[in-house]
N, C-alpha and C positions, 0 to 999 in steps of 0.2 A: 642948963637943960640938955646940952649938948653934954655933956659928962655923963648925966644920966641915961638918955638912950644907948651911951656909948658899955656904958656899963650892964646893961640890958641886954648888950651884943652878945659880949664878953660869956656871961651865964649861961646862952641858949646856944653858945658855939662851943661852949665845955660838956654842957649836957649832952649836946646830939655828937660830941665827939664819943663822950665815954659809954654811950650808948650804943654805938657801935663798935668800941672795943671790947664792948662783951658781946653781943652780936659775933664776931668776930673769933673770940674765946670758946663759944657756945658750939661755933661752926668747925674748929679744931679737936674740939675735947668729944665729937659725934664720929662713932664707929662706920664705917661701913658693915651694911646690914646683906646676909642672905638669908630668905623667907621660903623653908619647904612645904611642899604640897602633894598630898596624892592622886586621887584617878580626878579628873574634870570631866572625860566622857562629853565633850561637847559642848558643858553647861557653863554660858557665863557668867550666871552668877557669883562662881567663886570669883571672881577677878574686880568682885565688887567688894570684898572683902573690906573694914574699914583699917586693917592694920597695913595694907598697902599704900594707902596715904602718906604713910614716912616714908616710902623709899624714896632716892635719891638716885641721882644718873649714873650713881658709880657701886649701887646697890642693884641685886636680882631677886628674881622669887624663881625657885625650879619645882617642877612638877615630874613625879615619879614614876612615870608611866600612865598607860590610856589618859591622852590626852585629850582625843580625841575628835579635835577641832578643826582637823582636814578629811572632809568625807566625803562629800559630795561635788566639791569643785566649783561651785551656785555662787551666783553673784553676792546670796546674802551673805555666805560664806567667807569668799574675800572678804566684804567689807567690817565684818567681824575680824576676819586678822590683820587688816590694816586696823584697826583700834587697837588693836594689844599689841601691834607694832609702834605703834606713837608714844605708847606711854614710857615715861622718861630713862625706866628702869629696866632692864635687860629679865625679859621673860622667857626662860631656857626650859627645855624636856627633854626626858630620856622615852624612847618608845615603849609600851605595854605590848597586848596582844588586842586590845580593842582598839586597831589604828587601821585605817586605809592605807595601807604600806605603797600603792600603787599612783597613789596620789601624793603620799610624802616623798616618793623617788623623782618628782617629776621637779624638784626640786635641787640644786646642783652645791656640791660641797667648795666650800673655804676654811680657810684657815682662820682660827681669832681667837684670842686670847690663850693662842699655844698647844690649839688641837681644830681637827675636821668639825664642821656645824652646816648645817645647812639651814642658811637664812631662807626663811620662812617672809618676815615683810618688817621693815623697821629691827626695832631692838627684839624682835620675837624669833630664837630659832631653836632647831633640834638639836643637842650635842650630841655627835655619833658616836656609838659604844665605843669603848676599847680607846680613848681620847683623856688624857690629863689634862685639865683648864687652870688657871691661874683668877677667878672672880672676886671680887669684892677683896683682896688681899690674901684667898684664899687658894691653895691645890685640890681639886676636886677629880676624884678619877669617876665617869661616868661609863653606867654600861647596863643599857635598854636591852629590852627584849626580856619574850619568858616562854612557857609552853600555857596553852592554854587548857581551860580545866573545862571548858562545853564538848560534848561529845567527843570526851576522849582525848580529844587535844584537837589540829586544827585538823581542815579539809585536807585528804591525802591527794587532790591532785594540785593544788594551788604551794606551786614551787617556791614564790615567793614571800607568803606566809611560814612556807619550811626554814626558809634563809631566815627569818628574826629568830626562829624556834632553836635555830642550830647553826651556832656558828661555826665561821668555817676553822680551818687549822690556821690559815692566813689573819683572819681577825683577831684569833687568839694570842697569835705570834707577835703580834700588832701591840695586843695591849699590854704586852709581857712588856715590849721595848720601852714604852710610852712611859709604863712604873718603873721600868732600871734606871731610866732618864733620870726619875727623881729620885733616886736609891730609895725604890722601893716606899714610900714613906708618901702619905697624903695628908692632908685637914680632914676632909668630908669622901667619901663612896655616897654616887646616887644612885641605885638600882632599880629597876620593877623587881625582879624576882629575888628573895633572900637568900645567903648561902644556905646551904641545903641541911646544916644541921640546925637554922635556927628555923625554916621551914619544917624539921620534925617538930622540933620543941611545940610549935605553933597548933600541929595539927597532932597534937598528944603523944608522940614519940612515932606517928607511922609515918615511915619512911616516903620520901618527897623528891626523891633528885631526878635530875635531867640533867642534860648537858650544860646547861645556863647556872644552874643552884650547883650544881659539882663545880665548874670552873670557879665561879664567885668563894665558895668553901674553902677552895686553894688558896684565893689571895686571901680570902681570914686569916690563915697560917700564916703566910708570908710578907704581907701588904703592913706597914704600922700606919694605924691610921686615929684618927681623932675622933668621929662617928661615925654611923653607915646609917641610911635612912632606901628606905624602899616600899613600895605600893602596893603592892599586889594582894596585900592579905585584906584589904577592905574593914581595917580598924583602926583605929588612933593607940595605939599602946608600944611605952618605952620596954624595952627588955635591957636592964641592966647587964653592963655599965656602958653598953658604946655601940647598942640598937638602939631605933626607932621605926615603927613600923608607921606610916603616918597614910593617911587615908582624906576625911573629908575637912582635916583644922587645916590652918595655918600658922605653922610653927616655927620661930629662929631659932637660925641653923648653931646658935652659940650656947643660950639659955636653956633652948629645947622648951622653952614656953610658948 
């Protein structure tokens, strides 16, 4: 009798071994995953998404400008970004032009993972333009801001609305160093605004630059990069071989599915 339970043992201590050696296999052979996104405007339903389920605490999801989820500074506010600061995966954004810029300043810059961000609350923050990151195994050179297209562009007396529209020579200078660092060379570019020739492409060949779309144009020339993914056009559409214009899906950043 005794041989018999012993032998019983034996079987359910080889199964629940080799059961976690694949377990185990399963957890090795699994990528880190980055999940792109365009405008949220506030709304949190994106972030209900159900393909956010797989991320992992060493996975992100980044959102490509108009974020828009610091506006008002309201209790309910907070406790909205303390939710998406809890969640296990690193929730990052580049700024649009639909942001409270005056409420995201109020927020103070660090260092992390190899460039300036300013945490926001938990795993949620802004990557500041002109910043090379190292995420999910990847280099990503990130760089918010854009002109905005409502009357004309933004209010001419509101200075700090100017500042995202135009950067300075200093920022520029910035982001020039941040890319030599990596000789020139990235995985992923997240932008709000596209360089400025795929901005004509977009709007039928009529000319689109600003200062944002001209400088981003330059590092198309110069920058070798793997894709470039940007918000601002309010579409989900690839432009072969190394856009994406991405707007209201959510797409990885590997597959582009």
């Amino acid at each position: 009798m005794i041989q018999y339970y012993y032998i019983i043992f034996l079987s359910k201590k080889k199964d629940f071994f080799s059961k976690l050696a694949k377990k185990s296999a399963n957890e090795v052979k699994r990528r880190e995953m980055i999940l792109i996104t365009g405008d949220v405007h506030g709304d949190f339903t994106r972030f209900k998404d159900k393909r956010l389920r797989k991320l992992r605490k060493s996975d992100a999801l980044i959102v490509c400008g108009d974020f828009g989820m610091l506006w008002d500074g309201g209790k309910r506010e907070k406790r909205l970004l303390k939710r998406l600061g809890r969640r296990r995966y690193s929730i990052l954004f580049v700024e649009g032009v639909h942001e409270n810029f005056e409420e995201l300043e109020k927020y103070e810059t660090e260092q992390w993972c190899g460039g300036e961000t300013r945490r926001i609350s938990g795993n949620l923050r802004q990557l500041v333009r002109g910043n090379v990151f190292t995420v999910a195994g990847k280099t990503i050179f990130a760089f918010g801001g854009g002109k905005s297209d409502e009357q004309g562009g933004s209010v001419p007396d509101d200075p700090l609305r100017l500042k995202y529209e135009n950067p300075s020579e200093k920022e520029l200078s910035d982001a020039d160093r941040a890319l030599a660092e990596h000789s020139d060379r990235v995985d992923i570019i997240v932008s709000y605004e596209p360089p400025a020739s795929i901005a004509d492409f977009m709007h039928g060949g009529e000319p689109q630059t600003d200062r944002i779309s001209a400088y981003l144009e330059e590092k198309r020339g110069k920058v070798a990069f793997g894709h470039w993914f940007f918000g601002k056009m309010h579409i989900n559409k690839q432009i072969p071989p190394k856009f994406t214009a991405v707007f209201d899906s959510v797409i990885d950043a590997q597959t582009l599915k």
